[in-house]
C-alpha positions, 0 to 999 in steps of 0.5 A, a space after each residue: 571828347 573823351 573824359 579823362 580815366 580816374 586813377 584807382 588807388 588800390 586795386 582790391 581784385 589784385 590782393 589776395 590773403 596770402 599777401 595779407 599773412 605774408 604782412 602780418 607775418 612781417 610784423 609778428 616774427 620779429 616781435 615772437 623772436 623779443 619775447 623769446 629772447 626776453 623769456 629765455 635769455 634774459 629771464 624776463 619771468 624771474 621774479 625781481 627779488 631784493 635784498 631784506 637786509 637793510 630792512 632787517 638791520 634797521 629793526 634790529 637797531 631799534 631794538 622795539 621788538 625782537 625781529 626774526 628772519 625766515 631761514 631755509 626757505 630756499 633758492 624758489 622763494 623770492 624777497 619782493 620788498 623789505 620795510 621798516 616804519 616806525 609808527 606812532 602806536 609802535 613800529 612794524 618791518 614788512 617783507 613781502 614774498 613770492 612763494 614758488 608758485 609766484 603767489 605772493 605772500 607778506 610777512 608782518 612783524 609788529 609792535 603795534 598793538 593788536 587791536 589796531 594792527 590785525 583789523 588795519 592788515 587783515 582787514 575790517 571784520 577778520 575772523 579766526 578759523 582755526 589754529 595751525 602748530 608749529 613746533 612750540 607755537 600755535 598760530 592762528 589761522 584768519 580769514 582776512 581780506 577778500 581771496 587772502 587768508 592770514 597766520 597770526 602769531 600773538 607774541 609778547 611785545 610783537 605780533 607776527 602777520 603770514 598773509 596773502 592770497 596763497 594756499 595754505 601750505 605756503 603761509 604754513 611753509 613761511 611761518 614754520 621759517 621764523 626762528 
């Protein structure tokens, strides 16, 4: 009697690596050919902006402090978000940015009072480090949370916050927008 042959299921000897790229170029092609189509038709790496408007109005309407829009900024410049709150110590309209380089960068207007917003944005034990001149306003220049630096501009009736984790020319550059 002779015993019956097992069947084998793959057969190892017979698969080369070129049969492996060949499956793996299968596979990555089409996802390469998304992704470019993504990037460069669909401009899949622009920043998402929206529009402050609404935000700005609605401070504007409240009349709590006076409120300032950045001008000039240009086309490389991107609004992320736009609030306003209205808080119990006062009220505060937040834009967020992405600065050229894609860093980002919050502008804070606030009526909330000093001793409360600066530790509450910039974190618990800010400390100054300089100043920075812009025209007629001096700002100072703070070290604030980890990896940020901010721009504070002490005003009556409004404290003006520039931070974020980009370099200084682009808080500078944000700062010098404000009318």
């Amino acid at each position: 009697m002779s015993s019956p042959e097992t069947p084998t299921v793959g057969k190892r000897a017979e698969r080369r690596p070129r049969d492996m790229v060949m499956s793996l170029a299968v596979l990555l092609v089409p996802i390469a050919l998304l992704l470019l189509f993504y990037r460069l038709v669909l401009d899949g790496d622009k920043p998402i902006s929206v529009d402050p408007e609404p935000a700005l109005q609605q401070a504007r309407s409240a009349a709590v402090f006076p409120v300032s829009a950045p001008q000039g900024l240009g086309d490389d410049w991107h609004v992320q978000s736009a609030t306003f709150k209205r808080e119990s110590g006062g009220a505060t309209l937040r834009l967020g940015y992405a600065d050229p380089d894609g860093k980002p960068l919050q502008l804070i207007e606030s009526s909330v009072a000093t001793s409360t917003l600066i530790p509450a944005e910039l974190g618990k034990d800010p400390e100054a480090v300089g100043s920075f001149r812009n025209g007629v306003r001096t700002w100072q220049r703070y070290d604030a949370r980890a990896g940020e630096d901010a721009l504070v501009l002490l005003e009556k009736g409004r404290t003006l916050i520039v931070v974020g984790p980009a370099d200084a020319a682009s808080l500078e550059h944000l700062a010098g927008a404000l009318p």
